[in-house]
N, C-alpha and C positions, 0 to 999 in steps of 0.2 A: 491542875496540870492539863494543859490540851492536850487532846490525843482525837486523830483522823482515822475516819473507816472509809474504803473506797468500796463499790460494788456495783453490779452490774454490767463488768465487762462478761463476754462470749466471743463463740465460732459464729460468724455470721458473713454471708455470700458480698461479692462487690454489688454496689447498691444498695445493700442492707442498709439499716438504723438501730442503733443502739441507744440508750440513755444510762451515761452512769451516774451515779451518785455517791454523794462524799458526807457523812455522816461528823459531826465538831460535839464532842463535850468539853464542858470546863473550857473556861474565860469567857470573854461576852462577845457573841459570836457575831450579834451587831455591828460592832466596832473594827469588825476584821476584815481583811481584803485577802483573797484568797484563788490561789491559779491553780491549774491542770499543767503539769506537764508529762512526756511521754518518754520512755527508754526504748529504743527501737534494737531490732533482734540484733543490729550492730554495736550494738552499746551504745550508740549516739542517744543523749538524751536532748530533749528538744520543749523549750517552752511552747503551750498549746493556746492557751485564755487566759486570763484573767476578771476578776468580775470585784469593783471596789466597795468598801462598807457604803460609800452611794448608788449603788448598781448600774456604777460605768463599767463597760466590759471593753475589753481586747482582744483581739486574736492574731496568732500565727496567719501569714498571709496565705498558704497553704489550707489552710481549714476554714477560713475564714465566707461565708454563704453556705456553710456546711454543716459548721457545728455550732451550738448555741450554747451559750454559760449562762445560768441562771441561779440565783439562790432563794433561799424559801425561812426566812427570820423566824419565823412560827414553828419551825420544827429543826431551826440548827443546820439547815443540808445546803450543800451546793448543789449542780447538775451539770452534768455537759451531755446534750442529747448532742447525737453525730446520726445526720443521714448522710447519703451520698456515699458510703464507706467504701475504700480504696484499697486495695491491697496494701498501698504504702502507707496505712494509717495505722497497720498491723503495730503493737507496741504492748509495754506494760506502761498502763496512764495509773498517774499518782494526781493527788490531790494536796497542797502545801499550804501551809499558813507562816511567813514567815520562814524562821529556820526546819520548820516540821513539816514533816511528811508521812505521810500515811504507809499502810504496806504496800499499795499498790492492786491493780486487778487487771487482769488478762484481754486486752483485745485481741482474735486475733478475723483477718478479712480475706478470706480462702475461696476459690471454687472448690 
């Protein structure tokens, strides 16, 4: 069974940079395409990246020269480094494969 860890959201100033990461065991993580998306403090959830088992990536046009999707085959993880961080980027970002979702981790981008 797959199961998603997300981690490395934080309180982090406008400007700031974060890198979170999305940890996959079980199934073959090679084979899998897998996106970010964001639940914003309005409940709006909102597609962020995506990054394909050929390491095409996508983005939100929004985040898009800002944040970067990356995956690492060798150790199962995805990434989404974010510079430039905006107050409206504030969110809880999930990490999905599929119908699955991870639990989720906390950005949030405050003075």
């Amino acid at each position: 069974q797959v199961q998603i860890v997300e981690s490395g959201g934080d309180l982090v100033h406008p400007g700031g940079s974060l890198r979170l990461s999305c940890a996959v065991s079980g199934g073959d993580f090679r084979l899998m395409s897998l996106d970010w998306y964001r639940q914003t403090p309005n409940n709006t959830r909102e597609w962020v990246a995506l990054v394909t088992r050929s390491d095409s990536t996508l983005y939100k046009a929004s985040v898009e020269g800002r944040f970067t999707i990356s995956r690492d085959n060798s150790k199962n993880t995805v990434y989404l480094q974010m510079n430039d961080l905006k107050v409206e980027d504030t969110a809880v970002y999930y990490c999905t494969e599929g119908h699955l979702w991870g639990q989720g981790t906390q950005v949030t981008v405050s003075s």
